[in-house]
C-alpha positions as CSV (number, residue, x, y, z in Angstrom):
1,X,-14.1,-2.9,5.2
2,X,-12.7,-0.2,2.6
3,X,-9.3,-3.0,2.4
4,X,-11.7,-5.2,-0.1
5,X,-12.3,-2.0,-2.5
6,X,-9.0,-1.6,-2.8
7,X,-8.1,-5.0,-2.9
8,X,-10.2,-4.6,-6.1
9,X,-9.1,-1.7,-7.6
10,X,-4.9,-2.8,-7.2
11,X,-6.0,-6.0,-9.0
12,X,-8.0,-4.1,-11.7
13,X,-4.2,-2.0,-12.2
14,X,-2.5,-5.0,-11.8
15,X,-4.5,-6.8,-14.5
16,X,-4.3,-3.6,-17.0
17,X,-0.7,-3.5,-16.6
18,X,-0.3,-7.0,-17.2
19,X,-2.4,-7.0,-20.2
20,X,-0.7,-4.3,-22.1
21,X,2.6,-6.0,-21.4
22,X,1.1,-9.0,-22.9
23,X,1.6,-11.4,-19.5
24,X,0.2,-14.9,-19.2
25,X,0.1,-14.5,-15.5
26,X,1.1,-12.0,-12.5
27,X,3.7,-13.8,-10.1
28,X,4.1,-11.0,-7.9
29,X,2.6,-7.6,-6.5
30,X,4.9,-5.1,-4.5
31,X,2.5,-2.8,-2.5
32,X,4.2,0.0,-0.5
33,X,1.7,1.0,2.3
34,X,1.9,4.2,4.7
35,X,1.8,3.4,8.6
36,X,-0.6,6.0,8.8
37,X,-2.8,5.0,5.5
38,X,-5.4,3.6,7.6
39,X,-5.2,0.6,5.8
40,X,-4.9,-2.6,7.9
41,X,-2.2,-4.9,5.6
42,X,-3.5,-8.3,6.8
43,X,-7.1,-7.3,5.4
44,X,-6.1,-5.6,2.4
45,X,-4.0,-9.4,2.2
46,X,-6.8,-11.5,3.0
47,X,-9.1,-9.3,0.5
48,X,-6.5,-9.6,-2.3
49,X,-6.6,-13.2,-1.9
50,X,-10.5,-13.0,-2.6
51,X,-10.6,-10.9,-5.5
52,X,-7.6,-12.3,-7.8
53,X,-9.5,-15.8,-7.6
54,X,-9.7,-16.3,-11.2
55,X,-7.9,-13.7,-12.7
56,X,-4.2,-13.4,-14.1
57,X,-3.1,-12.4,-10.6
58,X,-4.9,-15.7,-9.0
59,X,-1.5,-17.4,-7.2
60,X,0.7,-13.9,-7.2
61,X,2.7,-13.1,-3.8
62,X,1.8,-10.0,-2.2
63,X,4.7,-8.5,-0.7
64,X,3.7,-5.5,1.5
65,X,6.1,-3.1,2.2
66,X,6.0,-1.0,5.3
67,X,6.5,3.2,5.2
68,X,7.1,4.8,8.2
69,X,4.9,7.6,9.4
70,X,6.7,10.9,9.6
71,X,5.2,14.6,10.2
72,X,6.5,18.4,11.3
73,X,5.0,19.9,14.7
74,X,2.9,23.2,13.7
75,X,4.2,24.5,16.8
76,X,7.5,24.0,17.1
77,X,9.0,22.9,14.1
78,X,10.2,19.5,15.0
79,X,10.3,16.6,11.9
80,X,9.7,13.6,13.8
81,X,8.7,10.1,13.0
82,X,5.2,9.0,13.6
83,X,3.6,5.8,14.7
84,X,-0.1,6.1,14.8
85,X,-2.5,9.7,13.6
86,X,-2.7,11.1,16.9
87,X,0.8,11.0,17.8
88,X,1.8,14.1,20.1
89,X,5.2,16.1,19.0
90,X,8.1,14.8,21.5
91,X,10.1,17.6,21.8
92,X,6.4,20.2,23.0
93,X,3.7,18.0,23.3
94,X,1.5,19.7,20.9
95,X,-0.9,17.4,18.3
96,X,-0.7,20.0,15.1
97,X,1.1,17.9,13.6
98,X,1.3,17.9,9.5
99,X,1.6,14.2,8.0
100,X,4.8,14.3,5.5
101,X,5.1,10.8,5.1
102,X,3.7,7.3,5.9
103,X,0.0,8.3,4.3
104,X,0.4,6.4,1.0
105,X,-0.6,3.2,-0.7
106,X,1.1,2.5,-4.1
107,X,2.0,-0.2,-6.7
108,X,5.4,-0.5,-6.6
109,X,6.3,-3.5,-8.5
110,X,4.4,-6.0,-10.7
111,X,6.4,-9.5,-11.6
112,X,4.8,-10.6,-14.9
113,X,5.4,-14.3,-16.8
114,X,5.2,-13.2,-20.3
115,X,2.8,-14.9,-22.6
116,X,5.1,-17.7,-25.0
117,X,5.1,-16.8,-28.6
């Protein structure tokens, strides 16, 4: 399950970032993740639950957000929207199809409490 490494490694960004801003705690991480990312939300949510036990994350919300896939047929040009990786192009039925969106995983947003003092 690749979701609990990168469970790991968003809580390891989420914990720098909070440090140099000086935060007692992290109430809440926005994580924008591509349709076609091949990463399964509900894992990656389970794992972050697991790995911010203890840390200044341990309670935050994780609030996925959900990108579209899009790509351009090879063959005939077409921009269309896609909603797995082997999608077929609509418009010629060909599968050369170039992934232009929807492949990402990024930290969009991290709510802090700042430390009192």
């Amino acid at each position: 399950m690749h979701e609990m490494a990168l469970a790991e490694e968003v809580l390891q960004l989420v914990e720098t970032t909070a440090r140099r801003e000086h935060a007692s705690r992290v109430k809440t991480v926005v994580l924008a993740i591509g349709r076609l990312s091949s990463v399964e939300p509900a894992a990656l949510r389970f794992c972050f639950e697991s790995v911010v036990r203890g840390s200044l994350a341990e309670g935050a919300v994780l609030d996925i957000i959900d990108v579209p896939g899009a790509g351009r047929c090879m063959d005939c040009g077409l921009d269309i929207t896609m909603q797995t990786l082997y999608d077929a192009c609509p418009n010629c039925a060909g599968y050369r199809l170039r992934m232009t969106e929807g492949t990402e995983m990024r930290v969009r947003e991290i709510e802090i409490v700042e430390e009192a003092g």
